[in-house]
N, C-alpha and C positions, 0 to 999 in steps of 0.2 A: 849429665847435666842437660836441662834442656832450656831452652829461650825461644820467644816465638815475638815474632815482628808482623806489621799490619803492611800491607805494601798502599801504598797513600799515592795519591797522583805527581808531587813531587820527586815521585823516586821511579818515574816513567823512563823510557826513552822516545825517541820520535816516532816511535812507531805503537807506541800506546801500550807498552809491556814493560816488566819492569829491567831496568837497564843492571844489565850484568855487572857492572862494577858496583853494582849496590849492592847485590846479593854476597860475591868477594868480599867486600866490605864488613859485612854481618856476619859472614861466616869466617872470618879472620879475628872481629871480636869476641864473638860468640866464641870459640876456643880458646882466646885469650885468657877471657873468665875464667874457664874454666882452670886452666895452668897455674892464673893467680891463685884463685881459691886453692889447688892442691898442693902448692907450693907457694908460699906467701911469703917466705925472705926468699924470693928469688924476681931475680926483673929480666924478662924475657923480649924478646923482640922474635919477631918472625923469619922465620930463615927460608921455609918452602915451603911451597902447595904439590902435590902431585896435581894429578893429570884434572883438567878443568871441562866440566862434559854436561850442559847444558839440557837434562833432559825433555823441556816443554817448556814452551812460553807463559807466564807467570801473569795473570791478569789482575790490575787493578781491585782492589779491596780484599785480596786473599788475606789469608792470614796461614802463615811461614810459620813452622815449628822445627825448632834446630836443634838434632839430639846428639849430643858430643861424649865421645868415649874415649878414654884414654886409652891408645894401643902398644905407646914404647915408651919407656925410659931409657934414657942412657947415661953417660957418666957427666955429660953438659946442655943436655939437649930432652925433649919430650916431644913424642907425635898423638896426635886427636885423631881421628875419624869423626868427620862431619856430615850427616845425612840430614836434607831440608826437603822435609815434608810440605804440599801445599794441602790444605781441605777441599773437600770439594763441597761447594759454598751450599749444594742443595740437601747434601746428606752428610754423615755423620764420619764417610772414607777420607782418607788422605790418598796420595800419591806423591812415590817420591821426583823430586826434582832435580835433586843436586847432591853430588857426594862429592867427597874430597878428603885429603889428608892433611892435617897443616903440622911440621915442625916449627918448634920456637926451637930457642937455642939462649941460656943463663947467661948474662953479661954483667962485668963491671962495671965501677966509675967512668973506664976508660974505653968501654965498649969490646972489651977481651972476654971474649966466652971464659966463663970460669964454671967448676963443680957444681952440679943443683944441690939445695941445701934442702933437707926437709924440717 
């Protein structure tokens, strides 16, 4: 699945690039999506990110392309692999910026991991 964000001067940090927790943020729903769409009676919440690795500073008016893969299933649980490509604004290349892995994990009413359902 892929989703692509504009990074906009509100989603800066003080240093005029776009603030890591925004990016986290995107790519946390960005897989979300993805989860619901593949599994749609199931309500997932986030359980973990692997390693967090920041490859270049992300400038004002990029535009972020987020290609999200499903790489596990398990008996309550699914991981994504998430790579966020920036353009580069003059030519037609991307370069990567951001990988990650994110597990959700199926929960109840009561917030008890239960079976993913398909």
């Amino acid at each position: 699945m892929e989703n692509f964000n504009l990074v906009r001067p509100e989603h800066l940090n003080h240093h005029g690039y776009l603030f890591g927790g925004q990016m986290l943020s995107w790519i946390d729903e960005s897989a979300w999506m993805a989860a619901a769409r593949d599994f749609p009676k199931c309500t997932f919440v986030t359980r973990a990110m692997d390693k967090i690795d920041f490859k270049h500073q992300v400038k004002n008016g990029s535009i972020l392309r987020f290609d999200v893969t499903k790489t596990n299933t398990g008996n309550s649980s699914v991981t994504y692999q998430v790579e966020v490509y920036e353009d580069e604004r003059s030519s037609l290349d991307e370069k990567l910026s951001f990988s990650t892995n994110v597990t959700f994990v199926n929960i109840d009413g009561f917030g008890k991991k239960q079976k993913i359902q398909n």
